[in-house]
C-alpha positions in Angstrom: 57.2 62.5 13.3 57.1 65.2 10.6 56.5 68.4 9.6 54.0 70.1 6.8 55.0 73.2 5.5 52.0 74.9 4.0 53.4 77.1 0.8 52.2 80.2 -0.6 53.8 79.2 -4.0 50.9 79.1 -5.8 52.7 75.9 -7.9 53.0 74.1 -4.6 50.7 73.9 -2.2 52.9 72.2 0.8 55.6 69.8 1.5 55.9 67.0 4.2 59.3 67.0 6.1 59.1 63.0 7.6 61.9 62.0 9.8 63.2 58.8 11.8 64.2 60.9 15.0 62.5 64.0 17.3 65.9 65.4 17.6 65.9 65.7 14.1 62.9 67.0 14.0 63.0 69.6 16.6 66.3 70.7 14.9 64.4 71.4 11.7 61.9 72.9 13.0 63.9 75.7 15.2 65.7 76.3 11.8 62.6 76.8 9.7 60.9 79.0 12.0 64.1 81.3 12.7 64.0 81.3 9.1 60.5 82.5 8.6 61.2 85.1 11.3 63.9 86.5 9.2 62.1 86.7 6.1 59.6 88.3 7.6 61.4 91.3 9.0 63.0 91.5 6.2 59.8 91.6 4.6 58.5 94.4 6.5 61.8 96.3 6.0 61.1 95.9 2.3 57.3 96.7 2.6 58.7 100.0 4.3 60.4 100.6 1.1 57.7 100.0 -1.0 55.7 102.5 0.3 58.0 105.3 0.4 58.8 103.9 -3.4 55.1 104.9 -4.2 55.1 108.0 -1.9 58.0 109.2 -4.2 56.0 107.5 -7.9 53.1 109.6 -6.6 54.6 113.3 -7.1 55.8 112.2 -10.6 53.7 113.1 -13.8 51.3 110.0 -14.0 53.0 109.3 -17.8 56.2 108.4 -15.8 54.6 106.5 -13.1 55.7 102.1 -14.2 54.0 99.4 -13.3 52.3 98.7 -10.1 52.7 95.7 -8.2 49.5 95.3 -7.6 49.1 94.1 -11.2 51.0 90.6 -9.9 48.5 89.8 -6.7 49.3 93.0 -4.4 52.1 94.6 -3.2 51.2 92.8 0.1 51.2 89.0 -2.0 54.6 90.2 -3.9 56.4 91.0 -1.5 56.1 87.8 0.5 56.8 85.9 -2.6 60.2 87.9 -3.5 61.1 87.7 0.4 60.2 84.1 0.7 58.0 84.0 3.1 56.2 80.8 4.2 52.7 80.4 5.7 52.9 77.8 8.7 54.8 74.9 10.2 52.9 71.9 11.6 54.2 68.9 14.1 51.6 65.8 13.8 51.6 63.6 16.5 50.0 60.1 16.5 47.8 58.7 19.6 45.1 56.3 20.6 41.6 57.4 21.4 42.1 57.1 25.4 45.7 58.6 25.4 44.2 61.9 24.0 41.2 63.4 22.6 43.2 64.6 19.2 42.7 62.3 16.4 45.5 60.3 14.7 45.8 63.5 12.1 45.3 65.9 15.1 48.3 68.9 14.9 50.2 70.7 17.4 50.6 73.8 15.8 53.8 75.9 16.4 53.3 80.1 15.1 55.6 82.9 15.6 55.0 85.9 13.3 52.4 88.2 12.1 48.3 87.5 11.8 48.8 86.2 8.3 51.0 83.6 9.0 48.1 82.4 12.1 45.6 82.6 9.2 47.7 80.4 7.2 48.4 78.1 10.2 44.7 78.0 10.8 43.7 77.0 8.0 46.3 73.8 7.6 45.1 73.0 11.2 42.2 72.5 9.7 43.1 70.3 7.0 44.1 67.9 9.9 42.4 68.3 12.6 39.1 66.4 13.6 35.9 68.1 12.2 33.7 69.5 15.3 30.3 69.0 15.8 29.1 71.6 13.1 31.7 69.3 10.8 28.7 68.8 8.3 28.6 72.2 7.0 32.2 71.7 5.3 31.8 67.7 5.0 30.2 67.9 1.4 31.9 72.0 0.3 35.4 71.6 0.9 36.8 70.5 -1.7 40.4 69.2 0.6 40.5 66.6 2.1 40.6 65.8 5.9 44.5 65.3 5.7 46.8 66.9 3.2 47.7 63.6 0.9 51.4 62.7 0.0 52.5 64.9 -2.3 56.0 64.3 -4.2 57.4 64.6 -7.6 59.3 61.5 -7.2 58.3 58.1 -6.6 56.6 56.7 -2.8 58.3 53.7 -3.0 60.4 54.5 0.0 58.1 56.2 2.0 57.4 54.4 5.7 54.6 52.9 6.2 51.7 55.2 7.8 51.0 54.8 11.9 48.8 51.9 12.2 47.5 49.4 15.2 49.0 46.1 14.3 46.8 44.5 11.4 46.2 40.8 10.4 45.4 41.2 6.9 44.2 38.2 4.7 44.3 38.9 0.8 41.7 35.9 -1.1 42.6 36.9 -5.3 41.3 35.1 -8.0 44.0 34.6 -10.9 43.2 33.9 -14.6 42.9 29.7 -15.4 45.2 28.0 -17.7 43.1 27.8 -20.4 42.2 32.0 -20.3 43.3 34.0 -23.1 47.3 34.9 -22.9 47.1 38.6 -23.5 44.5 39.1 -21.1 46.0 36.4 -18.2 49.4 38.3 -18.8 48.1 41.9 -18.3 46.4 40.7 -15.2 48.7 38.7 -13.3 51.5 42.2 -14.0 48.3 44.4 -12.3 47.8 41.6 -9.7 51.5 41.6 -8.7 51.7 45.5 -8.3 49.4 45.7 -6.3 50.7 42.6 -4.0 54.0 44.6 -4.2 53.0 47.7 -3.2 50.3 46.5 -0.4 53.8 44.2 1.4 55.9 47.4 1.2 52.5 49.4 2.8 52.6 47.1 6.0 54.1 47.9 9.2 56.8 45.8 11.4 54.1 44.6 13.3 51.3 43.5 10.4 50.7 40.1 9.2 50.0 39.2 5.5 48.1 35.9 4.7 48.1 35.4 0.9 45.2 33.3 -1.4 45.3 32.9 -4.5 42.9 30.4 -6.9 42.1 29.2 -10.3 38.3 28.8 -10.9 37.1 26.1 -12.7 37.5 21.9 -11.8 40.8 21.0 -10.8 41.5 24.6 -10.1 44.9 25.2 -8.2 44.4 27.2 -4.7 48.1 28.6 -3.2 47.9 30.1 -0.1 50.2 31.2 3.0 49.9 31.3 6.6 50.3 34.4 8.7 53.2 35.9 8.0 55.2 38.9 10.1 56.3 41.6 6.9 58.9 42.9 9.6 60.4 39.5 9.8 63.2 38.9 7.2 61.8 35.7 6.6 58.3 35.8 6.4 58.7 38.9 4.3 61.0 36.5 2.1 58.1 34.0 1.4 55.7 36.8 0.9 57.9 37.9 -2.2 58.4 34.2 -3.1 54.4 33.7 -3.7 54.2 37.1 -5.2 56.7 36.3 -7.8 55.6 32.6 -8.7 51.7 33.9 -8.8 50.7 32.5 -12.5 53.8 30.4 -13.1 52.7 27.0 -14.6 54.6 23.9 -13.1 58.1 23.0 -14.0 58.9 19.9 -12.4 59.6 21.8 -8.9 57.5 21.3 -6.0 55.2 24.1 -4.6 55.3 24.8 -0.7 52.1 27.2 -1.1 50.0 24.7 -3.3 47.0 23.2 -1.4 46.8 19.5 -2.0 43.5 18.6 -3.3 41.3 16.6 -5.6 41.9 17.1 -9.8 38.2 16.9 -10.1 36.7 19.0 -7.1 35.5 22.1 -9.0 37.1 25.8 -7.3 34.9 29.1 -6.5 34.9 32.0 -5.0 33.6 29.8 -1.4 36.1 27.6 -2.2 38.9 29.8 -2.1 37.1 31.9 1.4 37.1 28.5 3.1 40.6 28.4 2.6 41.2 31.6 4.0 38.9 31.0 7.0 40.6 28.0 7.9 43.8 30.5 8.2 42.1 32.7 10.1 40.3 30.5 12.4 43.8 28.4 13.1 45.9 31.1 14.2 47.4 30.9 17.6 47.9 34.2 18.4 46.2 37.9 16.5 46.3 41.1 16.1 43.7 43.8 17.7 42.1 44.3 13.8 41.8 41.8 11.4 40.0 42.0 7.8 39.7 40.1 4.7 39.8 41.3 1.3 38.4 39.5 -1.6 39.1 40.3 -5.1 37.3 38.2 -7.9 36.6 38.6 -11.4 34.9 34.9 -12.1 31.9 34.8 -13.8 30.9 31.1 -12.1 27.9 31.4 -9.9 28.0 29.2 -6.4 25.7 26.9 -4.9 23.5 28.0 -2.3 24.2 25.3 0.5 28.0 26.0 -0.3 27.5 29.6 0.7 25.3 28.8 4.0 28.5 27.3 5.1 30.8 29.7 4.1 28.6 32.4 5.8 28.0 30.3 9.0 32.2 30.1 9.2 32.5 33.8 8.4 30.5 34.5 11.2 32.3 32.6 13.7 35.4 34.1 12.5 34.1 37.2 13.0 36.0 39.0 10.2 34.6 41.7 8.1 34.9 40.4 4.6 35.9 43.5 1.8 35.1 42.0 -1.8 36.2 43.7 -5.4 34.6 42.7 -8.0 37.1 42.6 -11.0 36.0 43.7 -14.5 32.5 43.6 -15.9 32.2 39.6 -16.4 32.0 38.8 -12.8 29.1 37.2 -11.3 28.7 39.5 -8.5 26.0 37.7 -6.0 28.6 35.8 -4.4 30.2 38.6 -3.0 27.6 40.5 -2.2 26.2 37.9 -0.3 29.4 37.9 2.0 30.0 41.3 2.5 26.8 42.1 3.6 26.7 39.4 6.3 29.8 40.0 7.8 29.8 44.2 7.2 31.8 44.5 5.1 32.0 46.6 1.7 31.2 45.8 -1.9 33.6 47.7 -4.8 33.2 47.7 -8.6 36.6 48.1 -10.4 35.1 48.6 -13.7 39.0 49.9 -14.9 41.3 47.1 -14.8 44.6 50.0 -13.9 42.0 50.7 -11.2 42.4 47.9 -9.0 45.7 48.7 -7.0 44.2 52.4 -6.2 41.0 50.7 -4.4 42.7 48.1 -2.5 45.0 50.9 -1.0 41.9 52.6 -0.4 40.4 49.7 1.7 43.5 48.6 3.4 44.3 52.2 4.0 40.9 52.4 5.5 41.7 49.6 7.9 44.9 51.1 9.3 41.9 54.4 10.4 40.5 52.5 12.2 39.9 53.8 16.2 37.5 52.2 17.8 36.6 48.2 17.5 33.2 46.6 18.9 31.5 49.6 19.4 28.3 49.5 20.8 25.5 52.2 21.1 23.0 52.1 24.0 20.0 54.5 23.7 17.4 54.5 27.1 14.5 56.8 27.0 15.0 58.9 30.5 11.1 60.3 30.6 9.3 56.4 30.2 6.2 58.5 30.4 5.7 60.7 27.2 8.6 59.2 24.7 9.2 55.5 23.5 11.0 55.4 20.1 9.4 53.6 17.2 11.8 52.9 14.6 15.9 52.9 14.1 17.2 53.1 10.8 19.8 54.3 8.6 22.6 52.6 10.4 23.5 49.1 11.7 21.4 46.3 13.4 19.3 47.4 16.1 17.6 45.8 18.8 14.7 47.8 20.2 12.7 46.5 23.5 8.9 46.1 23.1 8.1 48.9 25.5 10.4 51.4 23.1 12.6 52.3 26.2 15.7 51.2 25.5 18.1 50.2 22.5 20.9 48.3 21.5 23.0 48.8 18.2 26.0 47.3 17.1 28.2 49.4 15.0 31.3 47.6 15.2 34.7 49.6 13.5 34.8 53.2 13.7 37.1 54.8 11.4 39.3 58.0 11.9 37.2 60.5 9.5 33.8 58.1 9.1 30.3 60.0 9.9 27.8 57.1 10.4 24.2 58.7 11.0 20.9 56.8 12.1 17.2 58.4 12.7 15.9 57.7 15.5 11.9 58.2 15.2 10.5 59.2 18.8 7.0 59.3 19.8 5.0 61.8 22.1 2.9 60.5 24.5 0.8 64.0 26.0 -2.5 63.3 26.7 -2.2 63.5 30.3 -0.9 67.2 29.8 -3.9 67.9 27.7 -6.1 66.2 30.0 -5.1 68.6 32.9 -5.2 71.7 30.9 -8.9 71.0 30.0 -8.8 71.9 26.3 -10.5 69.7 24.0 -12.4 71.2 21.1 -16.2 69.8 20.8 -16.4 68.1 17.2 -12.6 68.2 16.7 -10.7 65.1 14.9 -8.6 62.7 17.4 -5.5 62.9 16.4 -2.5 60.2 17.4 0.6 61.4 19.6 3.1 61.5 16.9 0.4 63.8 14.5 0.7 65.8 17.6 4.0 65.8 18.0 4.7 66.4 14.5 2.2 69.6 14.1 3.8 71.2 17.2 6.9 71.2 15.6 6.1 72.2 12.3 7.1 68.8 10.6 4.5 68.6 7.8 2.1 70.7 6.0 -1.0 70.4 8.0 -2.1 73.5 8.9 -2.5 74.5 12.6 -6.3 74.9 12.4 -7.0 71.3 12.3 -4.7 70.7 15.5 -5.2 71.5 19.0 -3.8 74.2 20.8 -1.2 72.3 23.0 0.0 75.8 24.4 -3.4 76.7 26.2 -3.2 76.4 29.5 -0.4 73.7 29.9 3.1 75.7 29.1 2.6 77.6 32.2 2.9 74.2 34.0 6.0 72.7 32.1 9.3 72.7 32.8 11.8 74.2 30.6 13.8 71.7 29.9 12.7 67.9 29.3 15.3 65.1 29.0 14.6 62.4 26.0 16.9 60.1 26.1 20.9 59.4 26.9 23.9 57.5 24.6 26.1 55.6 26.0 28.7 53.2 24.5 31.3 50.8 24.9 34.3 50.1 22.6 38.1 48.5 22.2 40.5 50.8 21.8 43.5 48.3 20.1 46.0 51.5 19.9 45.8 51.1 23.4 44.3 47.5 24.1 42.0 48.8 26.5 38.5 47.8 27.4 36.0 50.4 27.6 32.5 49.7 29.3 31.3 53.5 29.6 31.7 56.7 27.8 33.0 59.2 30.5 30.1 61.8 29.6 27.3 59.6 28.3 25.5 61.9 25.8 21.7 63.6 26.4 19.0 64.9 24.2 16.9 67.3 25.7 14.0 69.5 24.4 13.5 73.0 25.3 10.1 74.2 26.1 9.2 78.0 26.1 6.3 79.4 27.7 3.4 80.9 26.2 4.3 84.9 25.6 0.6 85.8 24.4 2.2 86.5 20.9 0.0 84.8 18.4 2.0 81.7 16.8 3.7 81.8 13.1 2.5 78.9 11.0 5.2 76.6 11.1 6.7 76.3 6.9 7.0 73.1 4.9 10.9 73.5 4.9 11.2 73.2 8.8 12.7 69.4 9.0 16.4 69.8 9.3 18.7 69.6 5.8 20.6 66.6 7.8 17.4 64.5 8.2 16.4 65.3 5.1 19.5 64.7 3.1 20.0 61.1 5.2 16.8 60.4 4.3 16.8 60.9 0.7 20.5 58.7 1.0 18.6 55.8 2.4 15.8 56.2 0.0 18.0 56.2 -2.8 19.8 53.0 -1.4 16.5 51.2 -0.7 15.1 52.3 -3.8 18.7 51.4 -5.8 18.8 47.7 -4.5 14.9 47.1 -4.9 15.7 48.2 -9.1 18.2 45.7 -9.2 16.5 42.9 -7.9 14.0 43.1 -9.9 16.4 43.4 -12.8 17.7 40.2 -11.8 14.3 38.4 -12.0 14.0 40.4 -15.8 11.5 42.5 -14.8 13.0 45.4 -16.7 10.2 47.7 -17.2 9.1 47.6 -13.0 13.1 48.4 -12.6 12.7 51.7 -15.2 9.7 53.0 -13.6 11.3 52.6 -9.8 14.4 54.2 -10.7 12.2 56.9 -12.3 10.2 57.8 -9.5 12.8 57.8 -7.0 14.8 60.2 -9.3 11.7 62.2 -9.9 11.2 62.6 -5.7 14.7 63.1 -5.1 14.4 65.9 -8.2 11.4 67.4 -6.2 12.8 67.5 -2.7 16.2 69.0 -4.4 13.4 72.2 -5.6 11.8 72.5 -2.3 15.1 72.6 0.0 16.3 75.0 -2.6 13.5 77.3 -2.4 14.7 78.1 1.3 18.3 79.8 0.1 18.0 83.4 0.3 18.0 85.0 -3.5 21.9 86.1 -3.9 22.8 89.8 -3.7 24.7 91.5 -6.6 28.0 92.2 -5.4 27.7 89.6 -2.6 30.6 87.6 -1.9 29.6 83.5 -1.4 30.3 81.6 1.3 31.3 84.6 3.4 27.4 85.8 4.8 25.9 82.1 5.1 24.4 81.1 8.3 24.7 77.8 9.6 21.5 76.4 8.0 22.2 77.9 5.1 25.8 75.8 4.6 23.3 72.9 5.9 21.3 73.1 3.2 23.7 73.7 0.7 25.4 70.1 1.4 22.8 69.1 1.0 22.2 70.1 -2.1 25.6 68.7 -3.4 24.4 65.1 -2.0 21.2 65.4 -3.6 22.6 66.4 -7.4 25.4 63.5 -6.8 22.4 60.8 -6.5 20.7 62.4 -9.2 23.8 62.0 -11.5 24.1 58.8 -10.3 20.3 57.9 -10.9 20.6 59.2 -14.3 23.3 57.0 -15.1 21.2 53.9 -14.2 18.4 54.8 -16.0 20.0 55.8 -19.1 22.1 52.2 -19.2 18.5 50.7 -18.2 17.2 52.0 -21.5 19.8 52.0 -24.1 20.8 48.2 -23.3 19.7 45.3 -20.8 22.3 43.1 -21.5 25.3 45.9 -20.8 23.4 47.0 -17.8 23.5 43.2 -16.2 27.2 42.8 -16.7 27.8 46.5 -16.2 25.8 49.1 -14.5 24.5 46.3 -12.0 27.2 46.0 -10.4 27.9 50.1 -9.8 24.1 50.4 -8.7 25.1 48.2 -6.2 28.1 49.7 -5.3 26.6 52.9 -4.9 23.4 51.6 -2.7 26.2 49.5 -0.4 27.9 53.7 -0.2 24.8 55.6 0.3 23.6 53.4 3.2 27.1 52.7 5.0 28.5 56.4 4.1 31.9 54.9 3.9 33.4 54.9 0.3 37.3 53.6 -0.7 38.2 55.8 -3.5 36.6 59.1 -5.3 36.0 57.5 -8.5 31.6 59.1 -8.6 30.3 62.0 -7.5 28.7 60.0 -4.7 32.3 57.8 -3.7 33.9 61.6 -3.5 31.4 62.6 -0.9 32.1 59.8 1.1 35.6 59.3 1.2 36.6 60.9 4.2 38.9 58.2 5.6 42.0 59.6 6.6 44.8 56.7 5.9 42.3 55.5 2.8 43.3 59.1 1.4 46.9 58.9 2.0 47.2 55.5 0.7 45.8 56.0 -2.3 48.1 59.2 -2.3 50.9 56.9 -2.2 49.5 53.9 -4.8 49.1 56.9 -7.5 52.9 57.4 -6.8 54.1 53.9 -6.5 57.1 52.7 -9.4 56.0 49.4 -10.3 59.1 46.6 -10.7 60.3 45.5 -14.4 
């Protein structure tokens, strides 16, 4: 229900027209293309001008001749300016992934005009349209994002809320004791209540808000409410009620949200997540996505039979469990702890003004979401020459001892989330060397998957020391051998539909060419794919991120230096090699025009490689100038930054490595709107 208006003003790049009504809409929109078809004949009538203008300037003495237009941009560029001319007019439409193929962002583009004006409509189609399957050459350049964010001069305070399936969202906060320091308890609670503020007026009709709040320390206070419906006059009554008694010491009035409890049981983190589970696990009735967010800035550590518990009831809640550690004196084990077990996410607000801009970025990121309980099945169609040896880079995998088939369970898919695994296959052809009679007297044995690998080119062995696998056995092949097939099954809760099947399960086959007599080329050191590589090098980094600060945590400081070191020092090495493979630019040669696709490849990833790098150099850098600043500190954004790498899912664009990952379409616009939100007096 609105309409973009992409600009040529180069002060304003485009407006967003949102209205209540499609008669209103359509009404606009007849009236702003019937405008844009006037301007631009008028344009051209004007453009006619122009040139006779110039005819005329050109049999004048060249001391007469004033000022060319083309001084300002073109005469083309100017004219459309002084005419008014705008680029494009774009209708979003909402849907659910089985209603239409189109994303929640996809655009029905409307175009009347000249090829410019396409151009122009082409290129905001492509702000907001799904990314195709080469999407990963523009995933890392570009430097829009995947839908053009709220843009307004004025406050978003009155904005409606985005499109959404209904969402059952519990909010677990920590809030400063009574015996904290004034200045500092008083400057959080006023950040604490923005952000509860502006996350109530985010919510749809149809949302529930649960709200926890709780003191650490014994005889902590813990205030909490049930479910409550925001589009209910009510509900949404009570929900400003606890926002605006948050922090308020006792006056003699009773509390409806205080939980009774013992003055001298002490209250965590687990404390305050048993409380919420109990909501959540009591609830009649629920929305198709639920999700927990946890915001804590306690530096109080928990026991480890407590959390067993807490993780056991997390489980059997089956609610993903976002925590944000708050400030640099948090202990952050606890929380990491949880949001790994129940896949989750882990965010470091280091800047306390920072906190209202990633909890829009979350809960934006749960109103993408398309697809719930999505699992992946993977079944090896030729049992007698591939069987897979390893999954990684992506969820939980269960893979069958005979390497035929497997499961994984990714869970929530996001509108705008990439999440990549490798699959690692391996080549069983001894019976088709067998039958073509070649084996070398005095020649090395070498396994399937060396053979496999030399025969594509995949390492730096040199093709003397293999066999020849294309003498007298491609004349027998086929040209075409399946691998394996993807299949899947998901919820859809726009639609609250079951699926069992993907329509069009997916198939990997390799192509196999026949011997044409032509002596083979060497196969070079830079034939793996950039994508492998670069998702490689991500989960290295990860791996080799969360191994530094485990050991930091056991004060093994200088094993932590010298890991971080070498994994900078390979990812440094692998960023020469895959640059080695760009072509030498031209003079004169325009970039990004000639590139080929492998060539964009590589370039992103280039980008993801120098982001790591930066990032890597920030940790070791901290590591050395100050242990104690690192713990309390840099800990917690290594960790961050490891949970980003290996989940490719980031809430905000804070590092270079959050930026590359925060593609998430709502998480954009909602954090679009928090920059924008008025906060109450």
């Amino acid at each position: 229900m609105s309409l973009t208006i992409d600009m040529e003003d180069e002060r304003l790049d485009s407006f967003i027209l949102i209205f209540k009504e499609r008669s209103s809409l359509e009404t606009w929109k007849s009236h702003i293309q019937s405008l844009v078809t006037m301007y631009q004949q008028q344009g051209l009538q004007a453009t006619q001008q122009q040139q006779q203008i110039q005819q005329q300037q050109t049999q004048q003495p060249q001391q007469l001749r004033g000022p060319e237009l083309e001084e300002f941009g073109g005469s083309q560029k100017a004219m459309r300016m002084l005419s008014g001319s705008t680029g494009s007019t774009t209708v979003s439409t909402v849907d659910s992934i089985l209603q239409s193929s189109a994303r929640s962002t996809m655009s029905s583009n409307t175009s009347h005009g000249s090829g410019s004006m396409r151009m122009g409509l082409q290129n905001q189609h492509n702000k907001l349209s799904t990314l195709d399957e080469d999407e990963e050459m523009s995933r890392y350049s570009s430097p829009q994002p995947l839908v053009t964010p709220h843009m307004s001069a004025g406050p978003s305070n009155s904005l409606r809320p985005l499109p959404h399936p209904a969402l059952d969202l519990i909010l677990v906060i920590s809030i400063p004791p009574p015996n904290a320091t004034p200045s500092t308890a008083a400057l959080k609670l006023r950040l604490v209540r923005t952000s509860l503020d502006f996350i109530v007026a985010s919510l749809g009709t149809r949302d529930r808000l649960s709200l926890v709040t709780f003191e650490v320390g014994v005889g902590g206070k813990v205030r909490k409410t049930p479910f409550l419906g925001v589009g209910k006059t009510q509900s949404r009554a009570r929900l400003m009620k606890f926002v605006d008694e948050i922090g308020k010491r006792e006056d003699g009035t009773e509390d409806e949200f205080l939980t009774r409890s013992s003055q001298e049981d002490k209250t965590d983190v687990v404390t305050a997540v048993n409380h919420a589970l109990d909501i959540v696990l009591q609830r009649k009735s629920k929305n198709p996505i639920s999700g927990m967010v946890l915001v804590s800035d306690t530096a109080e550590t928990t026991r480890r039979a407590q959390m067993d518990l807490v993780l056991a009831r997390a489980e059997a809640a089956n609610i993903p469990i976002h925590s944000f550690g708050y400030g640099r004196s948090h202990d952050p084990a606890s929380l990491w702890l949880m949001s790994n077990h129940t896949m989750g996410t882990y965010t470091f607000v280091r800047d306390w003004y920072d906190l209202k801009d990633c909890l829009a970025g979350c809960i934006g990121g749960m109103m993408s979401i398309g697809l719930l309980n999505m699992k992946m099945h993977i079944k090896i169609v030729d049992g007698q020459r591939f069987r897979i040896r390893k999954i990684s880079g992506g969820p939980s995998a269960i893979l069958s001892s005979d390497g035929r088939d497997v499961d994984v369970d990714i869970g929530e898919v996001r509108y705008g989330e990439r999440k990549e695994m490798l699959i690692e296959l391996e080549l069983d052809n001894t019976d088709a060397i067998r039958s073509g009679g070649f084996r070398a007297a005095g020649q090395r044995a070498l396994s399937a998957t060396d053979q496999f690998h030399q025969s594509m080119g995949l390492d730096a062995l040199s093709m003397s020391d293999s066999p020849d696998l294309a003498d007298g056995m491609m004349d027998g092949m086929i040209d075409e051998v399946p691998v394996f097939e993807v299949d899947g099954s998901f919820f859809d809760p726009a639609a609250a539909k079951n699926i069992s099947r993907l329509g069009h399960p997916v198939l990997l086959t390799v192509t196999l060419l026949p011997n044409s007599g032509n002596p083979q080329r060497p196969p070079s050191n830079s034939a793996s794919d950039p994508v492998i590589v670069r998702r490689r090098m991500e989960l290295l980094a990860s791996d080799m991120i969360t191994r530094a600060l485990v050991l930091v945590t056991r004060k093994n400081f200088a094993q932590a230096q010298k890991l971080l070191s070498e994994t900078r020092r390979i990812l440094h090495t692998v960023l020469q090699n895959i640059t080695q493979s760009l072509p030498t630019p031209q003079p004169g040669r325009e970039s990004g025009t000639t590139r080929n696709r492998k060539e964009l490849l590589t370039l992103s990833a280039v980008r993801v490689l120098q982001a790591m790098l930066q990032d890597m150099q920030l940790l070791c850098e901290a590591l050395d100038d100050n242990v104690d600043l690192f713990i309390h500190d840099q800990r917690n954004f290594g960790a961050q930054q490891a949970m980003v790498l290996r989940d490719q899912k980031s809430w905000s664009g804070r590092s270079a490595i959050e930026r590359l990952f925060w593609t998430i379409d709502n998480s954009i616009e909602l954090v679009s709107r928090s920059t924008d939100w008025v906060a109450r007096e």
